[in-house]
C-alpha positions in Angstrom: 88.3 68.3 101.6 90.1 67.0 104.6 88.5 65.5 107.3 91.0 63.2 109.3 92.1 64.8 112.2 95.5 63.5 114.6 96.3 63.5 118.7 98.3 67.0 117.8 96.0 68.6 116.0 93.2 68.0 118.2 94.7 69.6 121.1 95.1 72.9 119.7 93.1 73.3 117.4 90.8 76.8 117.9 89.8 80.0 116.0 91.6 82.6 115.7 90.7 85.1 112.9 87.6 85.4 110.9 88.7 86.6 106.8 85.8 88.0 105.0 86.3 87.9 101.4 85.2 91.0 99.3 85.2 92.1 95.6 86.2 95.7 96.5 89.0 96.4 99.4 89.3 99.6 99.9 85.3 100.2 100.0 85.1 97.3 102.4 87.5 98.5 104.6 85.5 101.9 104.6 82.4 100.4 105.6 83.7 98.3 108.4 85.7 101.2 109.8 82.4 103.1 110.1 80.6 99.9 111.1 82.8 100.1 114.1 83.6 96.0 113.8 87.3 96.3 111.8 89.0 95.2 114.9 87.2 92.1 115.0 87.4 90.9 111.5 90.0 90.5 108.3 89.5 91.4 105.1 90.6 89.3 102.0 90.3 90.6 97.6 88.8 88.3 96.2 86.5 87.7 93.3 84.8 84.4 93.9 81.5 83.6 92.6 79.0 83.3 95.2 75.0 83.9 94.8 71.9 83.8 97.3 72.6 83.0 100.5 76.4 82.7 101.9 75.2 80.4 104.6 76.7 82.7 108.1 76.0 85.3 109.7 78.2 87.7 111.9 76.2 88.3 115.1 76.9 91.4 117.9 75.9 91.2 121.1 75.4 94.7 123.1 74.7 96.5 125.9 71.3 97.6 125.1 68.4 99.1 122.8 70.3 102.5 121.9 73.7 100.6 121.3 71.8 98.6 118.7 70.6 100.9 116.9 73.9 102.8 117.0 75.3 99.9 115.4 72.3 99.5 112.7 72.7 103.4 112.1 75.8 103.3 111.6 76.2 100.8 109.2 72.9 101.9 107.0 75.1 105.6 106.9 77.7 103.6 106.0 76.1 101.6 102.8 74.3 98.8 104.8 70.8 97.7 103.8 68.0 96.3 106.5 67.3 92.7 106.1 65.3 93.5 108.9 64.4 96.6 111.4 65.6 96.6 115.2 62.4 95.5 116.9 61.5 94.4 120.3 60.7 90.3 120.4 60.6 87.9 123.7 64.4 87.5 123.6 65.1 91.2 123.8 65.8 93.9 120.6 67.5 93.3 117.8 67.7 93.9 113.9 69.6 92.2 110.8 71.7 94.2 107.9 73.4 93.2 105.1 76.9 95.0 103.9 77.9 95.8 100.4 80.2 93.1 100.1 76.9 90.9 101.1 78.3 89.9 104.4 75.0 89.5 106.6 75.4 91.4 110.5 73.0 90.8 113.2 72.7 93.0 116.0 71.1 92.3 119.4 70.8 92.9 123.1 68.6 90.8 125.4 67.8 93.6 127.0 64.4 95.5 125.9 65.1 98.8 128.2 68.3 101.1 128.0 70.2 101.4 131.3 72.5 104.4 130.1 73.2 106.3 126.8 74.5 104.4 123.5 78.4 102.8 123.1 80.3 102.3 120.4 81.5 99.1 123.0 80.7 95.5 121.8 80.0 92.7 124.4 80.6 89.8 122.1 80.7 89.0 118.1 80.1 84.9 117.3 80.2 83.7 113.6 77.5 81.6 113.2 77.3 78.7 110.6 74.6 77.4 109.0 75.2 73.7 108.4 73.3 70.9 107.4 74.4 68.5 109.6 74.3 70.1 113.5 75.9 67.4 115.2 78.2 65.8 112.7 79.7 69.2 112.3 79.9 69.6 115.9 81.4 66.6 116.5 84.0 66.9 113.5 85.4 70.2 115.2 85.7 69.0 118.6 87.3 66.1 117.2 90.1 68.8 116.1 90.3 70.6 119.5 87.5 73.2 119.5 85.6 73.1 123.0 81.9 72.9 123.1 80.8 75.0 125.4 76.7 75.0 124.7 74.7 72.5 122.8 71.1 72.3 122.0 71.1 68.8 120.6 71.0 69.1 116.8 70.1 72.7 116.6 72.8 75.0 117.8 75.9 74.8 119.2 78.6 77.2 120.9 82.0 76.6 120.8 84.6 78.2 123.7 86.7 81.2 122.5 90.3 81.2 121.5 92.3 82.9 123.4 93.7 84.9 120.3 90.0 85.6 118.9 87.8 88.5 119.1 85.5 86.3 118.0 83.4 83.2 118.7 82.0 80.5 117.1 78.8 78.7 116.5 76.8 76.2 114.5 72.9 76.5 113.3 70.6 74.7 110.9 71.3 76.4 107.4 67.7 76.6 107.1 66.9 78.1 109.8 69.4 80.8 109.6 68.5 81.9 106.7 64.8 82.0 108.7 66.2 83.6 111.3 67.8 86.5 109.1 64.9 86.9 106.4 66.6 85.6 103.7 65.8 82.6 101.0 68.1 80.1 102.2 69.2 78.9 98.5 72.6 80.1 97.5 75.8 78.5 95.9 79.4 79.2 95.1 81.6 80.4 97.7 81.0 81.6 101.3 83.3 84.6 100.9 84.4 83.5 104.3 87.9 82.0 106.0 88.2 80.8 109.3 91.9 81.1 110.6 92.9 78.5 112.8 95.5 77.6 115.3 96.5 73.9 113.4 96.4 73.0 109.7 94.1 73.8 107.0 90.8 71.9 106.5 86.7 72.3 104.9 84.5 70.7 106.7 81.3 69.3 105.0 79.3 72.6 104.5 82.6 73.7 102.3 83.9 76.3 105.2 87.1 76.4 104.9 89.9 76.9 107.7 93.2 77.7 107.2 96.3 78.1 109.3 96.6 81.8 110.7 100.3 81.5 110.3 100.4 81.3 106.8 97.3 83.5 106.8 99.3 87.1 105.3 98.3 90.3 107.2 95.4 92.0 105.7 94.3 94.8 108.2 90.9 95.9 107.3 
C-alpha cells in the first residue's frame, strides 16, 4: 500500500480509465456492447477471488424516464439482473442492476417526465466508491492532484473530471452504498476494479487500487 504522495505527483495526478475485472472476456465484452457503456469502460481477465459486495458502483446519468429504462432493458436482454426496478422517488427515476461479471450499474435521471423519445446518449457515468473513511479518503486524493469539485462533509464527495476520462469520480460511505443499491454491504476479496491514473501506481485505504494508464496494456472491451 502506498500512501506518500510528492509536489509532482500531486499536480497531475487524475483519472483516466476505469478497468473492470471479469472472469469471462469475451461474455463481458458482449454484455457491455449491448449495455451500450463499452466506450466508457475497460475490461481486464482476471480470476480474483471476490464475494458479497465489491464496494462501487458505476452510476449513469440520463436524459429522462424512457432513456432509463432503455438502459435497464437493455442490459436485463443482455444477462443483467434487477437489484432494483426503475421507480419514481423525490430525486427523479431511477433503477439498480447488476451484470454477470457482478459489476453493479445504476441508472438515473432527475427528471420524473420524458421530454422526447428514448436515447441510447449518456449524460454522465461517475464511479462511485464506497469507503469507510469519507474525508480521509478525500483528502488522500486531493493530496495526489485530484480536484474536489463537491463535498458533503463526510458523506460524499465529487471529484473534477480528467480531461482524458469518460468517466468521473466519487466517494460514499460503504455502508450506505450498499443501502443505496439494495445489497448487504459485507463482501471481501478483491474489488474486480482498476482505476487508471495519470501518475504512479497507488491503493488507498479501502484497497482500490490505481495504476498508471501508461503501463496499463490496451484491452478494448
Amino acid at each position: 500500500m502506498v500512501m506518500a504522495t510528492n509536489t509532482s505527483t500531486a499536480a497531475h495526478t487524475s483519472l483516466a480509465s476505469v478497468i473492470l475485472e471479469v472472469a469471462d472476456l469475451e461474455a463481458a465484452r458482449g454484455f457491455y456492447s449491448a449495455f451500450g457503456v463499452d466506450t466508457h469502460i475497460r475490461l481486464r481477465a482476471s480470476d480474483a477471488h471476490s464475494t458479497g459486495f465489491r464496494g462501487f458502483t458505476l452510476a449513469l446519468t440520463v436524459s429522462g424516464p424512457a432513456t432509463v429504462d432503455h438502459f435497464v432493458g437493455a442490459a436485463l436482454e443482455a444477462g443483467a439482473t434487477v437489484l432494483k426496478p426503475a421507480v419514481k422517488s423525490l430525486w427523479g427515476y431511477g433503477g439498480v442492476v447488476q451484470a454477470p461479471d457482478g459489476t453493479i450499474w445504476k441508472i438515473a435521471t432527475s427528471e420524473k417526465k420524458d421530454t422526447g423519445p428514448a436515447t441510447r446518449e449518456i449524460d454522465e457515468v461517475v464511479l462511485l466508491l464506497g469507503v469507510e473513511d469519507v474525508k480521509a479518503t478525500k483528502q488522500l486524493y486531493a493530496g495526489r492532484g485530484l480536484s474536489v469539485a463537491k463535498s458533503f462533509g463526510g458523506k460524499y464527495v465529487e471529484f473534477a473530471p480528467g480531461q482524458s476520462s469518460p468517466v468521473k469520480l466519487a466517494l460514499y460511505k460503504r455502508r450506505a452504498l450498499a443501502k443505496d443499491l439494495g445489497v448487504p454491504a459485507d463482501g471481501t476479496g478483491s474489488h474486480r476494479v482498476v482505476l487508471g491514473g495519470t501518475a504512479d501506481a497507488f491503493t488507498d485505504p479501502d484497497g482500490f487500487a490505481w495504476e498508471a494508464a501508461a503501463s496499463l496494456a490496451p484491452t478494448p472491451s
